[in-house]
C-alpha positions as CSV (number, residue, x, y, z in Angstrom):
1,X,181.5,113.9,89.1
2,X,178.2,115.8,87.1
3,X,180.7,119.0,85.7
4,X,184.5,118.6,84.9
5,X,186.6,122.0,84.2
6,X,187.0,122.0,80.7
7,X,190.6,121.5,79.3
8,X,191.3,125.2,78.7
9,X,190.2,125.7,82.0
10,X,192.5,122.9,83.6
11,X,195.9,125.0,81.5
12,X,194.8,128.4,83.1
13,X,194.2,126.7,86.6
14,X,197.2,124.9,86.6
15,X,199.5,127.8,85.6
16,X,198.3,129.9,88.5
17,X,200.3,129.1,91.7
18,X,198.6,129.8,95.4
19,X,201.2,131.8,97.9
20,X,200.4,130.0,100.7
21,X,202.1,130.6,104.1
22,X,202.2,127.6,106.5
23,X,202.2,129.2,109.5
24,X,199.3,131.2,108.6
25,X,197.7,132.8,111.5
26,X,193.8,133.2,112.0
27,X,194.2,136.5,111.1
28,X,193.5,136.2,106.5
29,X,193.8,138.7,103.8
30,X,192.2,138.7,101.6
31,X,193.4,136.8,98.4
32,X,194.6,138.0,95.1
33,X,194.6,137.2,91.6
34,X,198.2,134.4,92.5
35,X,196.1,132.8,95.5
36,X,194.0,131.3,92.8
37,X,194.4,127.2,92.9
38,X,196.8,125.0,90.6
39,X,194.9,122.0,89.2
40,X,195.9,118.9,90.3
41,X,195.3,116.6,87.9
42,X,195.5,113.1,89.9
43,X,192.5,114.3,92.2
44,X,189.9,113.1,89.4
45,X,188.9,117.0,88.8
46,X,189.5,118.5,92.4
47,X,190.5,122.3,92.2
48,X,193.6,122.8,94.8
49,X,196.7,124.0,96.0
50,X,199.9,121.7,95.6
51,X,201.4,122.0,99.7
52,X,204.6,122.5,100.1
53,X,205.0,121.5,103.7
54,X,204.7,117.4,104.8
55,X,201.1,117.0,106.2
56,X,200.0,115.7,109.0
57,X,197.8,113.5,107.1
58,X,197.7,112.6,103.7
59,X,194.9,110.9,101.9
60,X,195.4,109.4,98.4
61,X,192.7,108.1,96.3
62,X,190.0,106.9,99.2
63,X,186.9,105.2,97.8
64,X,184.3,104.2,100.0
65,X,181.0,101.4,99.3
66,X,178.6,100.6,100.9
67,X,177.4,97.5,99.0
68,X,176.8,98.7,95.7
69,X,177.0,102.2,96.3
70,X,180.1,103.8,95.7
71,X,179.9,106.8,98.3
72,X,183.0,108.2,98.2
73,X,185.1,108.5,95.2
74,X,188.9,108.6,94.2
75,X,189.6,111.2,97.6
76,X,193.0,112.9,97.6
77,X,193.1,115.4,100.6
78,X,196.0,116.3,102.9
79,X,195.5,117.8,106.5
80,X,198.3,120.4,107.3
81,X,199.8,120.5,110.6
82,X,198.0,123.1,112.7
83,X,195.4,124.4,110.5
84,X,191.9,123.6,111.2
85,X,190.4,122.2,107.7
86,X,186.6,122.3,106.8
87,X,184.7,120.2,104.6
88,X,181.5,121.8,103.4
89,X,178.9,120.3,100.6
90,X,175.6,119.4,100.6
91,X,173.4,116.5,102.7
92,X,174.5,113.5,101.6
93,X,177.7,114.5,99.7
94,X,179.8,112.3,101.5
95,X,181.2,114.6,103.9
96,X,181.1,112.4,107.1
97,X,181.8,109.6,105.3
98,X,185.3,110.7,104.3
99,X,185.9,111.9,107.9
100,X,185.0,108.9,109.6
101,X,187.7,107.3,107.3
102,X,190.4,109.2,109.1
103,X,190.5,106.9,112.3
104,X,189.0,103.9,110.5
105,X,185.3,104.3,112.3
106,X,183.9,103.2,109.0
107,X,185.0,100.1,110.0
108,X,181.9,99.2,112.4
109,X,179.5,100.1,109.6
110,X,178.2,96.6,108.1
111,X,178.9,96.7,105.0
112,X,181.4,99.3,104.3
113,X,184.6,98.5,102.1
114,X,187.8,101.6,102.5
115,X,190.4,101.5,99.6
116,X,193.2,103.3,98.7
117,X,195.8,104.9,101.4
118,X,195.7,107.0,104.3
119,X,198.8,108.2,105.8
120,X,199.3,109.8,109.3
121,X,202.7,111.0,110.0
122,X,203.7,108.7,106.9
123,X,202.2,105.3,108.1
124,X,199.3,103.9,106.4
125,X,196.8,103.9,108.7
126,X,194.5,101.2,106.4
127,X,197.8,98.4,106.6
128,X,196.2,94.9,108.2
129,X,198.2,95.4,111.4
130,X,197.1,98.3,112.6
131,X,195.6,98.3,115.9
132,X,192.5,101.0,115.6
133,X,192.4,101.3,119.1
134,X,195.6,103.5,119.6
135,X,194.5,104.9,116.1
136,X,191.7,106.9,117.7
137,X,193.5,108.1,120.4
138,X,195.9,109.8,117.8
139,X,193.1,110.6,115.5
140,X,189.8,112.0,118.0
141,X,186.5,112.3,117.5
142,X,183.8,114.7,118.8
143,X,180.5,113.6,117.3
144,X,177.4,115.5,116.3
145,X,175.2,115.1,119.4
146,X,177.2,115.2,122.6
147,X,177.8,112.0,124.3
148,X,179.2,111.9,127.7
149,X,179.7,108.7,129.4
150,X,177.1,108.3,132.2
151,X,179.9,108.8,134.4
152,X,181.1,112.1,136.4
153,X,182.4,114.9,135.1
154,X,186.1,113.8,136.5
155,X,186.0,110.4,135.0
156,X,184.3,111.5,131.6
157,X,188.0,112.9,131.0
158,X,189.6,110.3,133.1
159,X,188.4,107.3,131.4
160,X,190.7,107.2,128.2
161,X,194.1,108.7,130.0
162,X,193.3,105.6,132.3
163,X,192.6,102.6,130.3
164,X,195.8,104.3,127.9
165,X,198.4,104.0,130.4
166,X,199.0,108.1,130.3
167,X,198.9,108.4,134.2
168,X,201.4,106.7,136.8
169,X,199.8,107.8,139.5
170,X,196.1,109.4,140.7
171,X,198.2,112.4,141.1
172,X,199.2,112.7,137.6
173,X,195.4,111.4,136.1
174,X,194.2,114.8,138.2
175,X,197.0,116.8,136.1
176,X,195.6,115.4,133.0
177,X,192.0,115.8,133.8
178,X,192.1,119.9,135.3
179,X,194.5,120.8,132.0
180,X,192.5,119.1,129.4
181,X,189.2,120.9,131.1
182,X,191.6,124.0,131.1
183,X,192.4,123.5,127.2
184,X,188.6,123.0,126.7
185,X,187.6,126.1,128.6
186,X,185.6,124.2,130.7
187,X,187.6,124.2,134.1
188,X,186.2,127.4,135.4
189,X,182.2,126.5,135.3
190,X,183.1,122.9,136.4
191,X,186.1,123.0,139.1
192,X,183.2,122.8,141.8
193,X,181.5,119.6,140.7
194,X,184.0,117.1,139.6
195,X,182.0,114.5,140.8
196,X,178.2,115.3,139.4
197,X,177.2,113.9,136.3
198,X,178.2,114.9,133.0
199,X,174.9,114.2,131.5
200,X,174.1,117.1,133.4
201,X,175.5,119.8,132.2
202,X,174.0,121.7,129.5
203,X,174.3,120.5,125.8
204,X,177.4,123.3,125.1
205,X,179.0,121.7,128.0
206,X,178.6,118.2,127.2
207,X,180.1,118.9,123.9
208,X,183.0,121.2,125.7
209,X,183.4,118.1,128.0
210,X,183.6,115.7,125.4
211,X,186.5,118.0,123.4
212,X,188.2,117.3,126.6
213,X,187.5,113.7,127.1
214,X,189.2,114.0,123.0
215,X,192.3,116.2,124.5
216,X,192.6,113.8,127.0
217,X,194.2,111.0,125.3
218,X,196.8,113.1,124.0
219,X,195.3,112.7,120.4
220,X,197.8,114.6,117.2
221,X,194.3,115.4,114.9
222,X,190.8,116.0,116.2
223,X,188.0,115.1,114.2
224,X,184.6,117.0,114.5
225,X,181.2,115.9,113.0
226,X,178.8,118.7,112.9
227,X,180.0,119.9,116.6
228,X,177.3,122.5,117.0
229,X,174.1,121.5,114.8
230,X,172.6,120.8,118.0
231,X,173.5,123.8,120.3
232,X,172.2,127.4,120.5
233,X,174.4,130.5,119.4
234,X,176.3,131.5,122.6
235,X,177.8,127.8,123.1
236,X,178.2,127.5,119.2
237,X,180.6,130.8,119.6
238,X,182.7,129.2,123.0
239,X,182.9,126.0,120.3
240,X,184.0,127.7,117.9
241,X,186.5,130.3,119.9
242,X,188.1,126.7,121.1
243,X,188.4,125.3,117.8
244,X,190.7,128.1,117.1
245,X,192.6,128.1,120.4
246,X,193.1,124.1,119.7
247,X,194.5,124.7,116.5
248,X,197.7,125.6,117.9
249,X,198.4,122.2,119.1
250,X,196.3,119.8,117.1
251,X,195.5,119.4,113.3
252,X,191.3,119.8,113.5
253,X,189.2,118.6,110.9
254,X,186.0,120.0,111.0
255,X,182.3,119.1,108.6
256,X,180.0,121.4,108.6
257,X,176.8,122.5,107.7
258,X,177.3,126.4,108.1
259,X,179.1,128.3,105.6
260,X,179.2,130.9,108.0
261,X,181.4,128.4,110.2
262,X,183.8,127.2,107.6
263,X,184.8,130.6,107.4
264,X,185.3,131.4,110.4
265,X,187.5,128.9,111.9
266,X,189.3,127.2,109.6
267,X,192.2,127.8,107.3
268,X,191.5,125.7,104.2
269,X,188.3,124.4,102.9
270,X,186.9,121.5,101.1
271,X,183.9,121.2,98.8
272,X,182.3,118.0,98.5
273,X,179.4,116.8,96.1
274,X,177.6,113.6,95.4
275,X,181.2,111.6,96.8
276,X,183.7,113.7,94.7
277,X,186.4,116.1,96.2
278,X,185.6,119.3,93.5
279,X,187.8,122.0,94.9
280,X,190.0,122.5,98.2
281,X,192.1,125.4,98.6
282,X,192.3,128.5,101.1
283,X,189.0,129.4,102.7
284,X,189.2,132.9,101.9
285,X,189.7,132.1,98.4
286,X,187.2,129.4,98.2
287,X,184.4,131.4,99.3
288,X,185.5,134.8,97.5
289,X,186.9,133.4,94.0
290,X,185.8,129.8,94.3
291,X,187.1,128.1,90.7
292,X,184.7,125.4,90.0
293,X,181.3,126.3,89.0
294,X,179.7,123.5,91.5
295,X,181.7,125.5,94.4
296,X,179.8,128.7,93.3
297,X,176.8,127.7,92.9
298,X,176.6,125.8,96.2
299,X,178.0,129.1,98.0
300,X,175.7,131.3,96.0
301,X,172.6,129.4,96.8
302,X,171.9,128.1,94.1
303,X,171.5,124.4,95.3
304,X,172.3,122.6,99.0
């Protein structure tokens, strides 16, 4: 990492304890001078809270290369139970990187080498036996661009409840498919047409559609890359009023672009630069009384 806290600063970060309330609604106050951060000195110079409560997921020391390049480095994060968690930084900061680590996608990129441990529900999730496919299903994704099967709108969610094992009967796939469009607020502008084409419903859709296709499969963390770079204002605001409904019964992990977003719908944030983990804490604290300098300055503007 370019700029470590200095020492001084480490013994005033680490005497300060964050109140933190797990079963924090999305309604925040703002934070006061015992919200700031402890220093947690095994996260190779991240600024964060120490949790309390047993996470959902808990990552400790991920590194990630490419070949030579080392793109993510010495990663310690946890993702609560029911809290929505964003991870903000500039292009190329290793962002999606860490996220695709979650369910293991890094492990169709040619080339790419995962170490250290990545619990879900205290398993490792990196252990030689672990079968990725009914990893994703626990651990979703919901991608950048949307990208519904070529299918109908009706087997777009179908598909993974299907090939999973989650129905008995066509009777029961129907009940998964109507509440998971229902969960993705997508029912109402789609009960007519079942059977058109997902590809051709409008890009908020298609991303709405694909959150369901995610819901689908019964997963316990969602993962979402970018989810509205590509979609105008009004579909960005149903994504992001879903995110929060979601929250309530999935852990949601969320990289994004948009400050403005990371504030908005998630409970904790998480700075990344140049593949280090600098600061993680509250988001209201983060982008009020951010305690790393590199937080700042990529808040302020001054870089990213």
């Amino acid at each position: 990492m370019n700029e470590r806290a200095s020492e001084s600063d480490m013994e005033a970060q680490a005497s300060q304890f964050m109140a933190e309330n797990p079963e924090r609604t999305s309604a925040r106050r703002r934070p006061t001078e015992a919200d700031a951060a402890t220093y947690d000195r095994e996260h190779r110079g991240t600024v964060g809270e120490l949790r309390s409560e047993v996470p959902r997921m808990r990552c400790t020391r991920v590194n990630v290369r490419y070949g030579d390049k080392h793109a993510i480095r010495d990663v310690s994060l946890d993702v609560g139970k029911n809290e929505v968690l964003a991870m903000i930084g500039p292009s190329g900061c290793g962002k999606s990187t860490f996220l695709r680590c979650l369910n293991r996608m890094n492990d169709t990129v040619a080339g790419c080498r995962v170490t250290g441990e990545i619990l879900l529900d205290g398993k490792d999730i990196m252990a030689p036996d672990v079968d990725v496919v009914p990893l994703r299903a626990r651990v979703g994704m919901v991608f950048q661009k949307p990208n519904p099967f070529p299918k109908s709108i009706f087997e777009n969610v179908a598909f993974g409840p299907r090939i999973h094992g989650l129905a008995q009967s066509h009777a029961e796939l129907e009940e998964i498919v109507v509440s998971s469009l229902q969960k993705a607020n997508l029912w109402d502008e789609v009960k007519d047409r079942l059977a058109h084409p997902g590809t051709g419903l409008s890009g908020g859709q298609q991303q709405r559609l694909c959150i369901a296709r995610a819901i689908a499969i019964q997963p316990e963390v969602i993962l979402m890359d970018e989810p509205c770079s590509a979609l105008d204002p009004i579909s960005t605001a149903k994504i992001e009023q879903l995110i929060d409904e979601l929250r309530r019964n999935y852990s949601i992990c969320i990289v994004t672009h948009s400050m403005q977003q990371a504030a908005r719908v998630s409970q904790r944030t998480a700075y990344f630069h140049l593949g280090d983990l600098i600061e993680v804490g509250d988001t209201d604290r983060i982008f009020v009384k951010p305690q790393h300098q590199l937080t700042e300055d990529y808040i302020t503007g001054r870089f990213g």
